[in-house]
C-alpha positions in Angstrom: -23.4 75.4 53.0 -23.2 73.1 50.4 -20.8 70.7 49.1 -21.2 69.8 45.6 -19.4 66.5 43.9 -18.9 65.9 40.4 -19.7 62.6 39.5 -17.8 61.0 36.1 -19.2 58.3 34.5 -16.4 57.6 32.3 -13.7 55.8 34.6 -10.4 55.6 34.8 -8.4 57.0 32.2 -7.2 54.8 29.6 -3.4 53.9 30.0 -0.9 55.8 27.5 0.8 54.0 24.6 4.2 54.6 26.6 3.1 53.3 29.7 1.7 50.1 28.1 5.4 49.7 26.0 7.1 49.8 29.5 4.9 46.7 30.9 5.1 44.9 27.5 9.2 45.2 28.2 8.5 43.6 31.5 5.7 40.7 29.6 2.7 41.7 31.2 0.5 40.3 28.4 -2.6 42.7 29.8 -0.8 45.1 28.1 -0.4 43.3 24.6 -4.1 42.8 24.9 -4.6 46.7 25.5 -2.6 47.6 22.4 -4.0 45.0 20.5 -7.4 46.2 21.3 -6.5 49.9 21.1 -4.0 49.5 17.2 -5.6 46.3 15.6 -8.2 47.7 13.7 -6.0 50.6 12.3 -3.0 47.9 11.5 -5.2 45.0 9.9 -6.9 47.9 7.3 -3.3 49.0 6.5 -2.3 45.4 6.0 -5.3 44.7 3.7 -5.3 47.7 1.9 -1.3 46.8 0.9 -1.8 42.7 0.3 -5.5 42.8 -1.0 -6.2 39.7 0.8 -8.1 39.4 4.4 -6.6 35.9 5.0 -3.2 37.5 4.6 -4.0 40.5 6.5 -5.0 38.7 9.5 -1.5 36.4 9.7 0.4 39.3 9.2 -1.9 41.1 12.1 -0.7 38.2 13.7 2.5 38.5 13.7 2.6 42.3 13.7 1.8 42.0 17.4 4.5 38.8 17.9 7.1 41.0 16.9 6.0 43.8 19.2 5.8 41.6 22.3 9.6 40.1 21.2 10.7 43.7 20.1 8.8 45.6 23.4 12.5 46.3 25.1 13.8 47.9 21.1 11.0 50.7 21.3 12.1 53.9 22.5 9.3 56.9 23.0 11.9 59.1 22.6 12.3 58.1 18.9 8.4 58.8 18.1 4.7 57.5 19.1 4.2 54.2 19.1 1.3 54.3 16.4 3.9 54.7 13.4 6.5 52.6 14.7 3.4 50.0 14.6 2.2 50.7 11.3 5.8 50.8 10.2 6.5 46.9 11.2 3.1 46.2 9.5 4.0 47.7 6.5 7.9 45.9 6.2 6.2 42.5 7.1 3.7 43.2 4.2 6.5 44.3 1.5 8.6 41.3 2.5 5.5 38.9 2.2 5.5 40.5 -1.5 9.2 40.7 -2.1 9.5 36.6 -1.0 6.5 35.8 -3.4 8.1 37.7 -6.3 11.2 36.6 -5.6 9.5 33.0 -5.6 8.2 33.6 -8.8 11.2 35.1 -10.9 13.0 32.0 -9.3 10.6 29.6 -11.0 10.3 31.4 -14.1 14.1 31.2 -14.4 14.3 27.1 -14.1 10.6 26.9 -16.6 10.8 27.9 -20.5 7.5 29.6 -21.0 6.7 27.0 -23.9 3.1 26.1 -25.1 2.1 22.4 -25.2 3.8 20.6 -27.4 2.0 18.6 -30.1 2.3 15.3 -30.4 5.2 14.3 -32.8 7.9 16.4 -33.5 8.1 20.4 -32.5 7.7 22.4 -35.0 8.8 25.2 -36.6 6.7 27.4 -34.8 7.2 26.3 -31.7 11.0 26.7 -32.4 10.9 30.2 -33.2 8.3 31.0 -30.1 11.3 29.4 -28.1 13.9 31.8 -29.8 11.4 34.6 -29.1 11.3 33.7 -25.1 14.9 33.4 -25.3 15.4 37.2 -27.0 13.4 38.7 -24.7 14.8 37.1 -21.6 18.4 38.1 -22.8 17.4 41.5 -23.4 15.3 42.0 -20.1 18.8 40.8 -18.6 20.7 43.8 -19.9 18.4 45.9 -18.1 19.3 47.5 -14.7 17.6 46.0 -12.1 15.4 48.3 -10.5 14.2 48.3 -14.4 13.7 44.7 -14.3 12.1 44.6 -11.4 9.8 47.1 -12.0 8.6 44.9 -15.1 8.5 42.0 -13.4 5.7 43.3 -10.9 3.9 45.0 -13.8 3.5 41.6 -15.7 3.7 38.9 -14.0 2.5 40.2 -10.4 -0.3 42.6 -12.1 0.6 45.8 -10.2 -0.3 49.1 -11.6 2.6 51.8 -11.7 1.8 53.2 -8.4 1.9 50.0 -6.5 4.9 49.5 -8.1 6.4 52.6 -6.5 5.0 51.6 -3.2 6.7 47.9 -3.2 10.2 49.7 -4.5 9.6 52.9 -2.1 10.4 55.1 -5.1 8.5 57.7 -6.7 5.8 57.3 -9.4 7.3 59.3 -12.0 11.0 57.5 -11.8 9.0 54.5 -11.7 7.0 55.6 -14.9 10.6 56.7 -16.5 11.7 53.3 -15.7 9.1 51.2 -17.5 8.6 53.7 -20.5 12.6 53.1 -20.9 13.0 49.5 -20.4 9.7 49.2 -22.6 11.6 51.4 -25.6 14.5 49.3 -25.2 12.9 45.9 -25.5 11.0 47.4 -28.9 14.8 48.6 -30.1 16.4 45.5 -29.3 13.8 43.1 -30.1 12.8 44.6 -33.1 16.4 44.5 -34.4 16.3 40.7 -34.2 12.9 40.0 -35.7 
């Protein structure tokens, strides 16, 4: 008689994603690194894809994976996998990046006039009624509801296209679309009344 033994050359079974939440809830950083190792890849595309920028990927990679080891205790498998709850933080880190920066940048634009150089000697004519113009157009774009405004503050001065835009305001594309093709018609009606 003989005794035959299989022989795997694969080792042990890699650790589920639940048991490697329960030992980053008690800090055992092996885990991090197993999660980091197993979700990194997968998270930093995401994070590119959304902020078009590597640099910025990476930091928000970075601190993807902080707020997992702070938040380990806050995940619950019974909720879902840990894979989208991942991705998920990743994603709300990246949209608030963008939300701060535009909010950053309509903040600025509010306290600068969007004036060109003036010449020396006194302004002109010109420059007066490009000043009047800026002014129009700011009053009008403040009439506007705000998801309006918003939407054509990040088609103009950020430079996203219509379906980033629904992205960044989690909306769809079409009420997005409705939204600029309205706030566009309105700026025509309202500043071609006062030219």
């Amino acid at each position: 008689m003989f005794l035959v033994f299989a022989i795997t050359a694969s080792g042990p079974e890699p650790a589920s994603d639940q048991s490697l939440m329960r030992r980053l809830a008690a800090r055992d950083d092996k885990a991090l690194e197993e999660l980091y190792d197993r979700y990194s890849r997968l998270v930093f595309s995401v994070l590119l894809r959304i902020t078009g920028r590597a640099e910025l990927a990476e930091e928000l990679l970075q601190e993807t994976f902080l707020r997992l080891w702070r938040n380990a205790e806050s995940y619950r498998e019974t909720r879902g996998e840990l894979r989208p709850w991942l991705l998920t933080v990743a994603r709300n880190l990246a949209f608030d990046h963008r939300r701060t920066k535009v909010e950053q940048q309509r903040q600025r634009e509010f306290h600068l006039e969007i004036v060109p150089a003036i010449p020396a000697g006194p302004p002109t004519e010109e420059i007066y009624a490009q000043r009047e113009r800026v002014r129009q157009v700011r009053e009008v774009i403040g009439t506007l509801p705000s998801p309006q405004q918003r939407a054509l503050h990040l088609a103009y001065f950020e430079g996203m296209s219509q379906s980033e835009i629904a992205r960044a305001m989690d909306e769809p594309l079409g009420t997005v679309k409705t939204w600029m093709r309205s706030a566009l018609h309105q700026l025509r009606e309202q500043l071609g009344a006062t030219a």
